[in-house]
N, CA, C and O atoms as a Maestro MAE file, in Angstrom:
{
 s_m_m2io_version
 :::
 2.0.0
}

f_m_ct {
 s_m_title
 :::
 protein
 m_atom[80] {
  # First column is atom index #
  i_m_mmod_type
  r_m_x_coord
  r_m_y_coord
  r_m_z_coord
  i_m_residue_number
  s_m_chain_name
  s_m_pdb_residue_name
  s_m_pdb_atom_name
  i_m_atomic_number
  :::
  1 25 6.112 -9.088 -4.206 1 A "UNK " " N  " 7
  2 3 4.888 -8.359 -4.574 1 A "UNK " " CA " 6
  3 2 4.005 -8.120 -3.343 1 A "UNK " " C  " 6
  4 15 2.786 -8.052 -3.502 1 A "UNK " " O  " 8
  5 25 4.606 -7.976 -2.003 2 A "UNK " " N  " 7
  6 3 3.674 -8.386 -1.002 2 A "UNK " " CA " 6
  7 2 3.100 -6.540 -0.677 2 A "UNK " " C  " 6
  8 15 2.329 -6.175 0.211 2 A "UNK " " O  " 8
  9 25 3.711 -5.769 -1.609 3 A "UNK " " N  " 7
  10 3 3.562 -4.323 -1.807 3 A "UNK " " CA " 6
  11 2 2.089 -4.076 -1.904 3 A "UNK " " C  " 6
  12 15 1.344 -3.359 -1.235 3 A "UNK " " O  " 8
  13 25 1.786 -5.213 -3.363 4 A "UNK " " N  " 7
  14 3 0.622 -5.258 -3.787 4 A "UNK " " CA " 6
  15 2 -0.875 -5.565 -2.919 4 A "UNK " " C  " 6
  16 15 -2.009 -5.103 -3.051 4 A "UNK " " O  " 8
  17 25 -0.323 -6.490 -2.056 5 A "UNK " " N  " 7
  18 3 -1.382 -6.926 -1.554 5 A "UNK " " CA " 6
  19 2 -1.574 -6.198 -0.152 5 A "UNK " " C  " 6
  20 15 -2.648 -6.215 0.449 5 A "UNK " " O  " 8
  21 25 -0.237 -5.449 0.388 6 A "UNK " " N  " 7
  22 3 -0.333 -4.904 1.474 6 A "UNK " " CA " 6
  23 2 -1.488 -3.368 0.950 6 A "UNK " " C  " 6
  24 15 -2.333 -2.864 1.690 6 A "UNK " " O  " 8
  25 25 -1.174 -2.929 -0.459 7 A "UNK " " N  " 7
  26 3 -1.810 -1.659 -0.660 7 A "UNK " " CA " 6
  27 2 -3.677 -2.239 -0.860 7 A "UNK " " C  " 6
  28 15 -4.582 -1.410 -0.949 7 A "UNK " " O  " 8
  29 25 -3.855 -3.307 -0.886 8 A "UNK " " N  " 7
  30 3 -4.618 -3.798 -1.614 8 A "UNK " " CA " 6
  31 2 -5.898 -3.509 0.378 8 A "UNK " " C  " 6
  32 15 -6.950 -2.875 0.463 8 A "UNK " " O  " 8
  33 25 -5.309 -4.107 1.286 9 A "UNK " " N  " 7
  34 3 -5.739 -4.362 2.650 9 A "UNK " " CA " 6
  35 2 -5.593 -2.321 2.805 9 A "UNK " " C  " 6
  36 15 -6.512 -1.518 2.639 9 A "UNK " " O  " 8
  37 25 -4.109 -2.010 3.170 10 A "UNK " " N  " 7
  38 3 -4.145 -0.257 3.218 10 A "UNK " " CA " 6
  39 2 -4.970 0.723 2.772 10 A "UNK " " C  " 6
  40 15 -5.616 0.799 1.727 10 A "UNK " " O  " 8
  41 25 -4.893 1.274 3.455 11 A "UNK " " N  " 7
  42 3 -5.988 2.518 3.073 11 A "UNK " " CA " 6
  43 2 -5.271 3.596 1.939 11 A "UNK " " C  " 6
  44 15 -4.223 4.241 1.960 11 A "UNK " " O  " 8
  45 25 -6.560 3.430 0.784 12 A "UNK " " N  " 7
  46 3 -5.476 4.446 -0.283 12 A "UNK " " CA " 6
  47 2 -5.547 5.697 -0.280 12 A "UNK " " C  " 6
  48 15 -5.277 6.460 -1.207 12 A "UNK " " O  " 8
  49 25 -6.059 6.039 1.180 13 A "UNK " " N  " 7
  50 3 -5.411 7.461 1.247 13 A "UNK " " CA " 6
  51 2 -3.940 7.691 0.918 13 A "UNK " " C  " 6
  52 15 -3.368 8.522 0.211 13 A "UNK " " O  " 8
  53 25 -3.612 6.894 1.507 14 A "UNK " " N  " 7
  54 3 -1.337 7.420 1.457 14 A "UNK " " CA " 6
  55 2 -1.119 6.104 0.836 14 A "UNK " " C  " 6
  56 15 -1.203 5.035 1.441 14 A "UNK " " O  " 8
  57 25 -0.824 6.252 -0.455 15 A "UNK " " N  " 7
  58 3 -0.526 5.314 -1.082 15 A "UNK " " CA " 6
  59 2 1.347 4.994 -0.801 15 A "UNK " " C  " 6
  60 15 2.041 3.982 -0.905 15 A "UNK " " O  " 8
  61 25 1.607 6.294 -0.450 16 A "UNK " " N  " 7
  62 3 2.641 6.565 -0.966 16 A "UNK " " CA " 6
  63 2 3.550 5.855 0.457 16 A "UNK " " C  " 6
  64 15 4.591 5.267 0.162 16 A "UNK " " O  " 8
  65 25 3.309 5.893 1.377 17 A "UNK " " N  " 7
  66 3 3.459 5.791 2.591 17 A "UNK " " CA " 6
  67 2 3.885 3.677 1.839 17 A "UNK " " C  " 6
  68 15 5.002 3.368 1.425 17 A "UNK " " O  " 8
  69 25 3.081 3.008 1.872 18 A "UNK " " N  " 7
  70 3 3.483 1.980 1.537 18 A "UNK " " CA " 6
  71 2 4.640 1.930 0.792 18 A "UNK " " C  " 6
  72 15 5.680 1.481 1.274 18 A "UNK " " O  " 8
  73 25 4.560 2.370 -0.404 19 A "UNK " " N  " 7
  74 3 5.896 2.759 -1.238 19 A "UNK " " CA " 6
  75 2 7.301 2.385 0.021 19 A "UNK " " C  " 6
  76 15 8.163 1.512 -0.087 19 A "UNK " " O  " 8
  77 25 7.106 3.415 1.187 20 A "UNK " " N  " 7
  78 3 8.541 3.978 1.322 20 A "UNK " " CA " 6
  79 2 8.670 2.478 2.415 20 A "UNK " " C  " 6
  80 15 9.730 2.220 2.985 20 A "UNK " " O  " 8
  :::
 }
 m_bond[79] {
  # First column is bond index #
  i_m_from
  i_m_to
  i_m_order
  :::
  1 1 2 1
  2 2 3 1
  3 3 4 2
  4 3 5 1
  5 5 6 1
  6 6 7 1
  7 7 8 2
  8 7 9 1
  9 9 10 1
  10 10 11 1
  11 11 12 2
  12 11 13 1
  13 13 14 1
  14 14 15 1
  15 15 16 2
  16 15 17 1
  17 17 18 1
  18 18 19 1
  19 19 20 2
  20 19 21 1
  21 21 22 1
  22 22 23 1
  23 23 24 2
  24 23 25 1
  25 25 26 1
  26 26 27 1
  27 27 28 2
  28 27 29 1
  29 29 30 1
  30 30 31 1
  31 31 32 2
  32 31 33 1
  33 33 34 1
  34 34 35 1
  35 35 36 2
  36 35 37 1
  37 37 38 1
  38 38 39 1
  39 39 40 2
  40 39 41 1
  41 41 42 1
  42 42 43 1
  43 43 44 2
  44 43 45 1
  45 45 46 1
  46 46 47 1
  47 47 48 2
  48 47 49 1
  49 49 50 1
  50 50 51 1
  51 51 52 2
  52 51 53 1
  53 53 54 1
  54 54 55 1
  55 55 56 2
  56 55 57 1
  57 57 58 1
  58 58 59 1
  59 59 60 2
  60 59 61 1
  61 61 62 1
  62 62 63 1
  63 63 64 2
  64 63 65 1
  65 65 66 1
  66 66 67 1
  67 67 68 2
  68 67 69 1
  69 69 70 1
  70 70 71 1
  71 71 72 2
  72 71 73 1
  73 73 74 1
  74 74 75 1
  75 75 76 2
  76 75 77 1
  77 77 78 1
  78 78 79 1
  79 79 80 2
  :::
 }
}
C-alpha cells in the first residue's frame, strides 16, 4: 500500500504518474 501513502506526500496534480 506504499502507493497510498506515496500519493498521499505527491502532488495530486498527476495522480496518474504514481499509478505507473
Amino acid at each position: 500500500m506504499a502507493a497510498l501513502l506515496h500519493h498521499q506526500i505527491s502532488p495530486s496534480s498527476d495522480p496518474s504518474a504514481d499509478a505507473g
